[in-house]
GUMI-464436 format. One record per residue (C-alpha): residue in one letter; x negated, z, y negated. Coordinates in Angstrom, 3 decimals, padded with zeros to 6 digits. Each point is the difference from the previous one (the first is absolute). Example, Ala and Ser with C-alpha at 12.3 -4.5 7.8 and 13.67 -1.06 7.14 Angstrom:
// residues 2
 rest       xx       zz       yy
    A -012.300  007.800  004.500
    S -001.370 -000.660 -003.440
//
This chain:
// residues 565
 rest       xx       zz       yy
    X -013.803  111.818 -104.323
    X -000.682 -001.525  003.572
    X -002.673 -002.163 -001.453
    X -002.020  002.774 -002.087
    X -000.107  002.122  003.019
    X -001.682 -002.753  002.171
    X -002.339 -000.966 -002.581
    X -000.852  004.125 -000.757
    X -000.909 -000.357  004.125
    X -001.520 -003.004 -000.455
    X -002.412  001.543 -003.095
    X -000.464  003.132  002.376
    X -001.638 -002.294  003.068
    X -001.971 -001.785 -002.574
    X -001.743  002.645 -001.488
    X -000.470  002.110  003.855
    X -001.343 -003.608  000.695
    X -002.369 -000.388 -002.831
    X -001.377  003.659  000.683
    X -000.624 -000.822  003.746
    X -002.089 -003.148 -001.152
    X -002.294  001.981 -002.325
    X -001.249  001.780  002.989
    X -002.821 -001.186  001.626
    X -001.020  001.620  003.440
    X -003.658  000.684  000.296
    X -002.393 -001.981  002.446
    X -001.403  002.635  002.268
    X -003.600 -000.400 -001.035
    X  001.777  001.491 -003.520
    X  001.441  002.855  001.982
    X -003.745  000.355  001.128
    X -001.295  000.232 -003.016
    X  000.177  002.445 -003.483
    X  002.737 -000.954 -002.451
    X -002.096 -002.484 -002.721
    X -002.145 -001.822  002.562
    X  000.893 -003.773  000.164
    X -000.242 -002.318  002.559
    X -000.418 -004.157  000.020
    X -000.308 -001.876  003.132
    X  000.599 -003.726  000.841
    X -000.981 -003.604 -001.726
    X  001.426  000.453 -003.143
    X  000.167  003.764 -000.843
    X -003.896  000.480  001.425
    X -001.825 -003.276  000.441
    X  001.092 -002.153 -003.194
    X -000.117  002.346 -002.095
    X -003.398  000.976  001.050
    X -001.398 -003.433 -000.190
    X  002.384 -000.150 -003.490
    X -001.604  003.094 -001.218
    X -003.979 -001.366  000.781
    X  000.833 -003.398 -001.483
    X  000.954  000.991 -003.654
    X -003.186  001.989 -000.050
    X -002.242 -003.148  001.286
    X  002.004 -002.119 -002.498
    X -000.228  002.575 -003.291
    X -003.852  000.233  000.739
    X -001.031 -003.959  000.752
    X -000.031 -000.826 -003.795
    X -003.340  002.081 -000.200
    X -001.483 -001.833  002.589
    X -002.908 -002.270 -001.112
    X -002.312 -000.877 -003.473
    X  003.388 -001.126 -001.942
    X  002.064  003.402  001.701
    X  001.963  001.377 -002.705
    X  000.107  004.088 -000.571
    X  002.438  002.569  000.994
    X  000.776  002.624 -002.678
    X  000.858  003.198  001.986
    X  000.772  003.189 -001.246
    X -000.987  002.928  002.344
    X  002.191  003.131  000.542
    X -002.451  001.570 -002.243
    X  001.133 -002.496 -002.734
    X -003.574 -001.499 -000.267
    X -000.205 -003.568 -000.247
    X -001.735 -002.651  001.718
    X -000.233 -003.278 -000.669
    X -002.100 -002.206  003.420
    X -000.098 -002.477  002.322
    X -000.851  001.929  002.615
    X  001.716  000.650  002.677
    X -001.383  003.207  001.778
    X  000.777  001.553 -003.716
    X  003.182 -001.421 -000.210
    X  001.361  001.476  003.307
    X -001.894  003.279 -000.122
    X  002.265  000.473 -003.465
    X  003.324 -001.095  001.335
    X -000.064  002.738  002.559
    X  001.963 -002.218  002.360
    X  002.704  001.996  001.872
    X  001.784 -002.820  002.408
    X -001.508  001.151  003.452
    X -000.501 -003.780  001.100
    X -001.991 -000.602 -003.285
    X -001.691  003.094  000.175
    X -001.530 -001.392  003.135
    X -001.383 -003.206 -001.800
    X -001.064  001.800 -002.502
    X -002.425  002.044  002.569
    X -001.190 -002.929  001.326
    X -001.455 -000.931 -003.419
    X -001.471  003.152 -001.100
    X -001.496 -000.057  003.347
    X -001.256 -003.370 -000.873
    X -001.382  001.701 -003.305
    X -001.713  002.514  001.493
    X -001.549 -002.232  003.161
    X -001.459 -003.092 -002.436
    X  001.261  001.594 -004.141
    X  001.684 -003.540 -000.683
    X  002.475 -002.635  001.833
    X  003.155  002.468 -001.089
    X  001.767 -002.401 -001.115
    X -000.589 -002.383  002.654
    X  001.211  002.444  002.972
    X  003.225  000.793 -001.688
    X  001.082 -003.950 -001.032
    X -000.956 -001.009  003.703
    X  001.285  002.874  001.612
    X  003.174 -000.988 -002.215
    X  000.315 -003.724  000.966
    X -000.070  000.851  003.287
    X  002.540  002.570 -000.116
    X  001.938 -002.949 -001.850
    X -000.313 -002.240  002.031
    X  001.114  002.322  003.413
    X  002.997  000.220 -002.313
    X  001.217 -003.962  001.164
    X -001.420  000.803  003.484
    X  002.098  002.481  000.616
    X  002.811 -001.424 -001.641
    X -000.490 -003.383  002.180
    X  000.556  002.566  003.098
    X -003.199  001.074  001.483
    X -000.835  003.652  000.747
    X -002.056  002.464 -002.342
    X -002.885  000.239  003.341
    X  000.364 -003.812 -000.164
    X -001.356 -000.485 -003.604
    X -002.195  003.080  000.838
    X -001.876 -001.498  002.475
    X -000.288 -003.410 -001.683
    X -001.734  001.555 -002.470
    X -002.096  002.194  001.477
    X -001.400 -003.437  002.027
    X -000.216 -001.510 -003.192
    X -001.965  002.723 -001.235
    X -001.973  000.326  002.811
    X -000.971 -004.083 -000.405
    X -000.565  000.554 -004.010
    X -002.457  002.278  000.262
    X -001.927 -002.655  002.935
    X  000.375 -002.422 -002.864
    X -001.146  001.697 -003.038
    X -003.785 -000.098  001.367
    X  000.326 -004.057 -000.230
    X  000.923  000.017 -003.348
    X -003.050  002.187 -001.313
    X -001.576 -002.618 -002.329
    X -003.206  002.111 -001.708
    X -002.297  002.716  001.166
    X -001.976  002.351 -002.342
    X -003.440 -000.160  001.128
    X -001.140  002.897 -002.053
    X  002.385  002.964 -001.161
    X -002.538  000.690 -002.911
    X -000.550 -003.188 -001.586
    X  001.964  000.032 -003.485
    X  000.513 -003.988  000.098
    X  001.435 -000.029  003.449
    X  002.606  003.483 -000.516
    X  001.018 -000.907 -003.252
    X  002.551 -003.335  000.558
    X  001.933  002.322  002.933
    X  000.477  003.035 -002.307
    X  001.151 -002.307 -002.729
    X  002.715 -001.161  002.422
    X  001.386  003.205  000.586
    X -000.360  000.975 -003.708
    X  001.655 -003.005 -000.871
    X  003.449  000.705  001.540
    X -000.532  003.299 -002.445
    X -001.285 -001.197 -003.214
    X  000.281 -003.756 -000.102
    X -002.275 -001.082 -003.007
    X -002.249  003.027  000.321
    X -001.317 -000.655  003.538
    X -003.210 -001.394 -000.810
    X -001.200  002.451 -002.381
    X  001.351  003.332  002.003
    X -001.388 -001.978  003.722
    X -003.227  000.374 -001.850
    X  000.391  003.291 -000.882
    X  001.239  001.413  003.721
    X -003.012 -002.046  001.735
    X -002.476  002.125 -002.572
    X  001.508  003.118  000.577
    X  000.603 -000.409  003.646
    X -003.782 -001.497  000.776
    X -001.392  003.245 -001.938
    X  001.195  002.286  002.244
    X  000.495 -001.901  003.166
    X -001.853  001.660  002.533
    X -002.835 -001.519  002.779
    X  000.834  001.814  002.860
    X  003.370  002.194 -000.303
    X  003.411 -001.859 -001.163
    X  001.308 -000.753 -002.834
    X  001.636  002.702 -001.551
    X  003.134 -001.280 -002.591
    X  000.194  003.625 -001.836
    X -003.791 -001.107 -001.001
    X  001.167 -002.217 -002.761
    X  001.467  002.444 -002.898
    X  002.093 -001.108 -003.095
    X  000.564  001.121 -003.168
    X  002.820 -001.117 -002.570
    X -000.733  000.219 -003.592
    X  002.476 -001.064 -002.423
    X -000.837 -002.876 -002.526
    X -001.828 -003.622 -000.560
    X  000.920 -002.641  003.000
    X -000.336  000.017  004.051
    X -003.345 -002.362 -000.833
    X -001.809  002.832 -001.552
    X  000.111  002.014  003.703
    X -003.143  000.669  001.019
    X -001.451  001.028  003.029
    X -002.360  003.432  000.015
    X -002.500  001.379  002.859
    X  000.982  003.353  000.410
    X  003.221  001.980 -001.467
    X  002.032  000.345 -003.106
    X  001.868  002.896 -001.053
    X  003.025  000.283 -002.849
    X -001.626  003.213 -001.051
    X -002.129  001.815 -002.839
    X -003.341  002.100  000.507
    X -000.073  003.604 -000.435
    X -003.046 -000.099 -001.579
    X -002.012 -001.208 -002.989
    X -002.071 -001.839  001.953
    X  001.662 -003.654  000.550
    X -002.626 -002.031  001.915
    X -002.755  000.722  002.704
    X -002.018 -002.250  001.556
    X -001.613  000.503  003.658
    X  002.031  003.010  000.434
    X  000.640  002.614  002.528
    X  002.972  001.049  000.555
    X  001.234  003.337  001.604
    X  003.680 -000.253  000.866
    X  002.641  003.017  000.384
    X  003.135 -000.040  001.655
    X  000.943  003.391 -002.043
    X  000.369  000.904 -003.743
    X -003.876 -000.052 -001.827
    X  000.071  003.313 -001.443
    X -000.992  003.509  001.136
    X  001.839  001.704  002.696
    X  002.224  002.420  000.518
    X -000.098  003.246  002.595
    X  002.567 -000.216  002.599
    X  001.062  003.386 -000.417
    X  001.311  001.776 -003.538
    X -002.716  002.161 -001.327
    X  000.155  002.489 -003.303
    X -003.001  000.274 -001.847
    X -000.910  003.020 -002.045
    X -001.500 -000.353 -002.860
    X -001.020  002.877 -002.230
    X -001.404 -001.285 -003.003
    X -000.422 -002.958 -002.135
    X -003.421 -000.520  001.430
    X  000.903 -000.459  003.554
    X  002.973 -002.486 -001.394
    X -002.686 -001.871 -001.306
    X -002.020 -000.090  002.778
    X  003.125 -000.649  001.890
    X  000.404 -003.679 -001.689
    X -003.761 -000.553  000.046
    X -000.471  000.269  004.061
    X  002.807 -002.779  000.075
    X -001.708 -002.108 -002.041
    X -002.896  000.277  001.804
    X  001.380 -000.319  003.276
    X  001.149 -003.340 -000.888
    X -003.030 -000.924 -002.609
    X -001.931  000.219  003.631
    X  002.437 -001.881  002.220
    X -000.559 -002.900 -002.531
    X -003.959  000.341 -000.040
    X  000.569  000.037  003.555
    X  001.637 -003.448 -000.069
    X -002.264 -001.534 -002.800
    X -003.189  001.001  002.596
    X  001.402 -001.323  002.779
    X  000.264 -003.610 -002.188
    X  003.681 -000.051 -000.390
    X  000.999 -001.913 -003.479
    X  003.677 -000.422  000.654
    X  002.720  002.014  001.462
    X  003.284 -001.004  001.394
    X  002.811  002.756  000.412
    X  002.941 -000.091  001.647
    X  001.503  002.933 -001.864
    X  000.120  001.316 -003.888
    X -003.676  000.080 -001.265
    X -000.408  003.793 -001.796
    X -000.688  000.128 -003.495
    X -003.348  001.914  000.403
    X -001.339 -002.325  003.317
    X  000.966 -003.031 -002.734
    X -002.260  001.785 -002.924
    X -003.012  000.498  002.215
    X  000.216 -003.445  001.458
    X -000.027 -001.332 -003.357
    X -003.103  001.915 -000.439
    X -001.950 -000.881  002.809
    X  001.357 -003.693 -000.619
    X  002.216 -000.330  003.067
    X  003.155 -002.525  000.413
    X  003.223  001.859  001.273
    X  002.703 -002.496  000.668
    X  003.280  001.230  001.436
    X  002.455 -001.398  002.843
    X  003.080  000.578  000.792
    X  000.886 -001.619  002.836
    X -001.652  001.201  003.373
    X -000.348 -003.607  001.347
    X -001.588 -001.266 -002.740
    X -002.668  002.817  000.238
    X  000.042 -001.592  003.505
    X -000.816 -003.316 -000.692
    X -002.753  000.849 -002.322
    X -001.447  001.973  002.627
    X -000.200 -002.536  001.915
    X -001.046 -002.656 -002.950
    X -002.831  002.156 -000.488
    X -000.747  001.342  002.852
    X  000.668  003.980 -000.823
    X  001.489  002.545  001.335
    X  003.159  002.154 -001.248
    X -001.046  003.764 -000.437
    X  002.366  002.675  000.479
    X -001.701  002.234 -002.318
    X -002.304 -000.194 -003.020
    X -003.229 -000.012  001.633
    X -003.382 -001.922 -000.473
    X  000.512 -002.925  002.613
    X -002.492 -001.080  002.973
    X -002.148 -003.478 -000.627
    X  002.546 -001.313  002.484
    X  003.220  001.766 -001.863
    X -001.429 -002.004 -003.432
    X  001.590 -003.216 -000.944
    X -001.839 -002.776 -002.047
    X  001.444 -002.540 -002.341
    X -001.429 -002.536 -001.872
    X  001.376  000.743 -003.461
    X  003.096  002.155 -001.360
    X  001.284 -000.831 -003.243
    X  002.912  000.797 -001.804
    X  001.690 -004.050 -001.277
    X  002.855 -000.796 -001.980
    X  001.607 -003.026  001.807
    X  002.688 -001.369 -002.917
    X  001.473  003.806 -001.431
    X -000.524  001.613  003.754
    X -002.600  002.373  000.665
    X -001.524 -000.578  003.370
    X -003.247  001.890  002.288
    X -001.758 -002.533  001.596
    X -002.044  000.751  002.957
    X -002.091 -003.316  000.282
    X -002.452 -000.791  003.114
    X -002.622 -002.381 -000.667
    X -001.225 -000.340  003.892
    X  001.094 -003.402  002.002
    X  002.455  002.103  002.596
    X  002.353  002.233 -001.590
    X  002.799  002.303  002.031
    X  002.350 -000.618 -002.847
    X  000.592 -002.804 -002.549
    X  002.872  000.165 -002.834
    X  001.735 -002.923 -001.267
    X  001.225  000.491 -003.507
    X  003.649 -001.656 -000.781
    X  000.738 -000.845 -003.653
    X  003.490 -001.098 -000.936
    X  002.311  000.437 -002.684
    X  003.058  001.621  001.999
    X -000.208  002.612  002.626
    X  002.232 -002.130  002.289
    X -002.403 -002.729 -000.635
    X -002.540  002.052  001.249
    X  001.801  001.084  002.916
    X  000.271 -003.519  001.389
    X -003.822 -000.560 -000.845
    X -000.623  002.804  002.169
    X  002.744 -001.133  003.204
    X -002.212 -003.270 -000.520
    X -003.990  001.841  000.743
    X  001.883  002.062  002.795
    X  000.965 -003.462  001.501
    X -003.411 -001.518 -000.628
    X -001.950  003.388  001.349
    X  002.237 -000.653  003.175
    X -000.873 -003.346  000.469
    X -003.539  000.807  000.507
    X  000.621  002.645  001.895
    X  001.808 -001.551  002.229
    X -002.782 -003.119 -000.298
    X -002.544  003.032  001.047
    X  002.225 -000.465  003.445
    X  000.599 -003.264  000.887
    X -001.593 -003.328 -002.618
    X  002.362 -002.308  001.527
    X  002.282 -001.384 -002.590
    X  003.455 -002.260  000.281
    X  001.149 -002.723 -002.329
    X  002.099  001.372 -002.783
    X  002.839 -001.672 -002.001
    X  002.425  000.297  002.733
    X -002.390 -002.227  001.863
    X -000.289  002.216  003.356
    X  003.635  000.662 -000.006
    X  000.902 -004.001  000.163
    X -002.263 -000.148  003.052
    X  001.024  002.761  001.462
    X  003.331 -001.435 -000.634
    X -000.472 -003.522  001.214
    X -001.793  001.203  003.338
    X  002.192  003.120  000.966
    X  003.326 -003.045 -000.248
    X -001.319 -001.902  002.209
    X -000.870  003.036  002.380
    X  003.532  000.669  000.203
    X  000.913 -003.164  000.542
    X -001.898 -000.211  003.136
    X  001.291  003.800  001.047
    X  002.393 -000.964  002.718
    X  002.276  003.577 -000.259
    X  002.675  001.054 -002.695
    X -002.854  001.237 -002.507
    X -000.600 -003.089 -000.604
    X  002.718  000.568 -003.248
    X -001.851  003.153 -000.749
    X -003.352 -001.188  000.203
    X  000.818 -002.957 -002.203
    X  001.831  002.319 -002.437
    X -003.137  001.993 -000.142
    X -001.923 -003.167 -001.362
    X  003.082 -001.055 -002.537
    X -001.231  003.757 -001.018
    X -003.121 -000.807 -001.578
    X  001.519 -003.263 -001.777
    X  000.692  003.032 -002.496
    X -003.320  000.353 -001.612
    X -000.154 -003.577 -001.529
    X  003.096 -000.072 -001.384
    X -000.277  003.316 -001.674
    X -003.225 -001.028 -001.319
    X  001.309 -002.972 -000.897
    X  003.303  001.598 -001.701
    X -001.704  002.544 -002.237
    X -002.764 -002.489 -000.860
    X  003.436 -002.322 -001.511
    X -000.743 -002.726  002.715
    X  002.806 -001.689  002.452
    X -000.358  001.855  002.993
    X  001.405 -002.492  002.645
    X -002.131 -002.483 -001.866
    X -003.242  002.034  000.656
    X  000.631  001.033  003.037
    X  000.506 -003.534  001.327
    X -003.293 -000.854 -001.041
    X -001.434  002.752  001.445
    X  000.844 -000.871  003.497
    X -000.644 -003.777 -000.516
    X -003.533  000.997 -001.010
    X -000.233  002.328  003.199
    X  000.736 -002.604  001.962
    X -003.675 -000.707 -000.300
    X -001.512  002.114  002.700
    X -003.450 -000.120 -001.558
    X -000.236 -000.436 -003.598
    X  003.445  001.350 -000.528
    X  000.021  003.712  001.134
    X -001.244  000.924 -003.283
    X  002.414 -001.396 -001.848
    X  002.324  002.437 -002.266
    X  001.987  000.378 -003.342
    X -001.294 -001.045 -003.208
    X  000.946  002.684 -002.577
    X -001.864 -001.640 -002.350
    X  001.292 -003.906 -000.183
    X  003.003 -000.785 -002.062
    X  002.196 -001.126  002.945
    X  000.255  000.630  003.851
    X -003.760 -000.485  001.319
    X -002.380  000.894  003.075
    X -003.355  000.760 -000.760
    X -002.693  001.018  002.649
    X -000.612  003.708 -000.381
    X -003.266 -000.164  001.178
    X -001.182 -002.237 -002.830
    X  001.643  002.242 -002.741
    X -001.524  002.885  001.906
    X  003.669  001.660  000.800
    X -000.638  002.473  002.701
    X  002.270  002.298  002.020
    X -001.748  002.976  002.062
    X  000.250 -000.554  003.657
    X  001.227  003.739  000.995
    X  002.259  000.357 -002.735
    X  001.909 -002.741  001.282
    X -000.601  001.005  003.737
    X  001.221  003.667 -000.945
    X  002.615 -001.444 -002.494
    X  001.841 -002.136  003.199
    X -000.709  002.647  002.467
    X  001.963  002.918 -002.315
    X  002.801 -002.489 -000.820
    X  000.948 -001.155  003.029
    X -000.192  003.546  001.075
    X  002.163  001.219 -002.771
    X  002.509 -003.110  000.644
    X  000.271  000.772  003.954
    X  000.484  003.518 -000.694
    X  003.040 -000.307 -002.346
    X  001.995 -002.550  002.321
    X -000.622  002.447  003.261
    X  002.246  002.432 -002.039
    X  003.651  000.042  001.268
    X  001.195  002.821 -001.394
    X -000.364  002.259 -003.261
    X  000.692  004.017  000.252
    X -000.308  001.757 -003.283
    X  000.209  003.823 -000.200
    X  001.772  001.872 -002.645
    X -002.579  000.462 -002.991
    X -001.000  003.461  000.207
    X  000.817  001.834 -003.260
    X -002.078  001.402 -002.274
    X -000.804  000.412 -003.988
    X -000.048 -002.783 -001.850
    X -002.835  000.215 -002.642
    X  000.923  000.473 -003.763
    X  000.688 -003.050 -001.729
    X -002.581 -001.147 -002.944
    X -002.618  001.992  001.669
    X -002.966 -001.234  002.913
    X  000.336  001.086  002.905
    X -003.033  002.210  000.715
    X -000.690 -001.378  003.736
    X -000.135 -002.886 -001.827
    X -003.405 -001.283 -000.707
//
């Protein structure tokens, strides 16, 4: 009896025990803050996780980087699908919510926004470095440490890069000399289809590339048309639209064009009126003074020279009968920025009412016609002059999401000469710039005397990266590669241009200036810059304080959100 007692005590201090363990005091900052909010602060909880977090992104995205990338097939939360290599795609349909990534992430939409290309290559460096600070602050030196090692390095890289420029385009609008640096940039894209879609940009881009103003990228159009191959794309002065005319009349050639911002039918008082009518007489006559109201509105037009109208509203059935009669063109539009555009294609202007336009309101076009491009119906709006405000590249492909990629391809490729429209100096591609940059940024550190020396060389280990993924999603040995790389850099002169061969059946160099492999000198430059920026900002953070979520409806499952567009 003794003995059950003391164990029934025993039991009783176990469990008071046990109930005094599962409570945890809270810190004070807790105290400070709403119940929900969490708080992470120190090496492991804030800083590795964070450079954890940034990693996995660099390392799910490198695949795509490169002629031999492979795709990502990602699912939006609007269950559409896309299947690309590109990166600013990719991360703008993850929706990213990690706060460290999130900041990489910005770095490289900035990126896409300051040059339209070099994604890709800001989130895989700003990755490897983050990597790589990993092992430097695991080896014991301090996050402003690594910081300012690679700011220096930074600093130096961007000294370098204008050492390494190995080609200058003399003239922006020669074909022959645009051409092989768009087909670089296309190439990473569509591997296969640079050539004929390089071709394509440069003839679209040229057409409307202006003498005095800049080059403007929303100047170069596309339309995507369902059926036959990418090779049957064609390239179009002027604009394309996936629409029917309103009229019978489906072609006019030299023709004015009156364009309305409204609907193109008769309108309507702005007050409610009641009309009295007595007899059958004044009913008729009722109907008749409508019709000739807008029988004159359209002799008005067809003595002012208009042949074609362009609405931005519902054409009325009686405006449509009297055009047909006086042999006018009505084509509709829905979309207000595509009345824009043609505006500005043809020089119009967008009336706000259905009046007879000014000689300056008028636009003029070449030749409208209605075509039937495989089983689509297009209006084409074709220019015949040498400068154009608008040209329209026509993408053929069998699938929509081939046609998607086509199109991420020509944005690239418009990019590229806009950004050549800046600054014609152009870098060494095939990983060729990175090696040097490499090569001369190690021995930099090497001769720093302070302790970002381990930073600085870190930051150079950093751009060892871009070889071996090339390398790796080409099927080539990496270490293999990249050892030949820097033997043939060791050649100050003839070997600053050397860089992967994607195309031999083993590791190889090849000189990128003989195969005409260029990189853009301020897409790297901008690239670099936003990296480095992105990597120094994530290892300043020390801490992590998340509010509660504020509450809210959730939307209704199966539907789209509306705010979602």
């Amino acid at each position: 009896a003794v003995v059950s007692t003391q164990s029934g005590h025993y039991g009783r201090d176990l469990r008071q025990h046990s109930t005094m363990a599962m409570h945890v005091p809270k810190s004070y900052f807790q105290h400070m803050m709403k119940d929900g909010a969490k708080h992470l602060s120190g090496m492991h909880e804030a800083v590795y996780s964070n450079l954890e977090a940034c990693t996995e992104l660099y390392k799910t995205l490198k695949t795509c980087y490169g002629p031999k990338g492979l795709n990502k097939m990602v699912i939006n939360h609007l269950s559409k699908l896309f299947v690309t290599n590109d990166a600013a795609t990719i991360i703008k349909e993850l929706e990213v919510q990690h706060p460290a990534a999130k900041m990489v992430v910005l770095a490289s939409q900035q990126q896409e926004a300051e040059c339209g290309d070099g994604t890709n290559f800001v989130m895989i460096l700003a990755g490897a470095l983050l990597e790589k600070a990993t092992d430097l602050l695991q080896a014991g030196l301090s996050p402003s440490e690594v910081i300012k090692g690679y700011e220096l390095a930074g600093e130096k890289c961007l000294e370098l890069l204008s050492n390494v420029c190995c080609h200058t385009v003399k003239d922006v609008k020669n074909k022959d000399a645009i051409v092989p640096i768009i087909k670089s940039s296309v190439a990473s894209k569509q591997d296969g289809y640079e050539d004929f879609l390089a071709d394509l940009i440069a003839d679209a881009c040229l057409t409307v590339m202006p003498v005095k103003r800049t080059f403007n990228v929303d100047s170069v159009r596309t339309c995507k048309i369902l059926g036959a191959g990418v090779l049957s794309s064609t390239c179009l002065r002027g604009m394309v639209f996936k629409r029917n005319v309103e009229s019978d009349i489906t072609s006019v050639k030299d023709a004015k064009i009156a364009v309305y911002s409204c609907p193109f039918d008769i309108g309507t008082t702005e007050t409610k009126g009641t009309v009295l009518i007595k007899n059958a007489e004044e009913l008729k006559q009722f109907s008749l003074d409508e019709e000739k109201l807008i029988e004159n509105t359209i002799k008005d037009l067809k003595a002012a020279g208009i042949t074609c109208v362009v609405s931005g509203g519902k054409v009325g059935d009686m405006m449509l009968h009297f055009a047909n009669k006086h042999n006018i063109m009505v084509v509709r539009l829905m979309s207000k920025w595509d009345l824009r555009r043609l505006c500005k294609s043809i020089q119009a202007t967008a009336l706000p009412a259905v009046t007879v336009p000014s000689a300056e309101e008028i636009g003029f076009c070449s030749v409208v016609e209605l075509e039937e491009i495989g089983d689509t119906t297009v209006v084409v709006f074709r220019q015949d002059r040498e400068e154009n405000a608008m040209s329209t590249i026509i993408i053929r492909g069998s699938t929509d999401n081939i046609m998607d990629d086509i199109e991420r391809a020509i944005d690239d490729g418009v990019n590229t000469v806009k950004v050549l429209t800046r600054d014609q100096r152009c870098l060494p591609g095939g990983a060729a710039t990175e090696i040097e940059l490499a090569k001369q940024i190690m021995s930099y550190g090497e001769q720093h005397p302070g302790i970002e020396q381990y930073a600085i060389k870190k930051f150079a280990e950093a751009f060892e990266v871009f070889p071996k993924v090339l390398a790796e999603n080409t099927g080539l040995r990496a270490n293999e590669v990249l050892a030949m790389m820097y033997n043939a850099h060791s050649d100050a002169v003839s070997g600053i241009n050397a860089g992967v061969d994607l195309e031999a059946d083993n590791a190889a160099v090849v000189d990128a200036v003989e195969r005409q492999i260029y990189d853009l000198f301020l897409t790297k430059y901008w690239g670099i810059k936003f990296a480095v920026n992105a990597a120094t900002t994530v290892l300043v953070v020390d801490q992590i304080i998340m509010a509660k979520q504020a509450g809210g409806p959730k939307p209704r499952k199966g539907q789209a959100d509306p705010d979602d567009d």
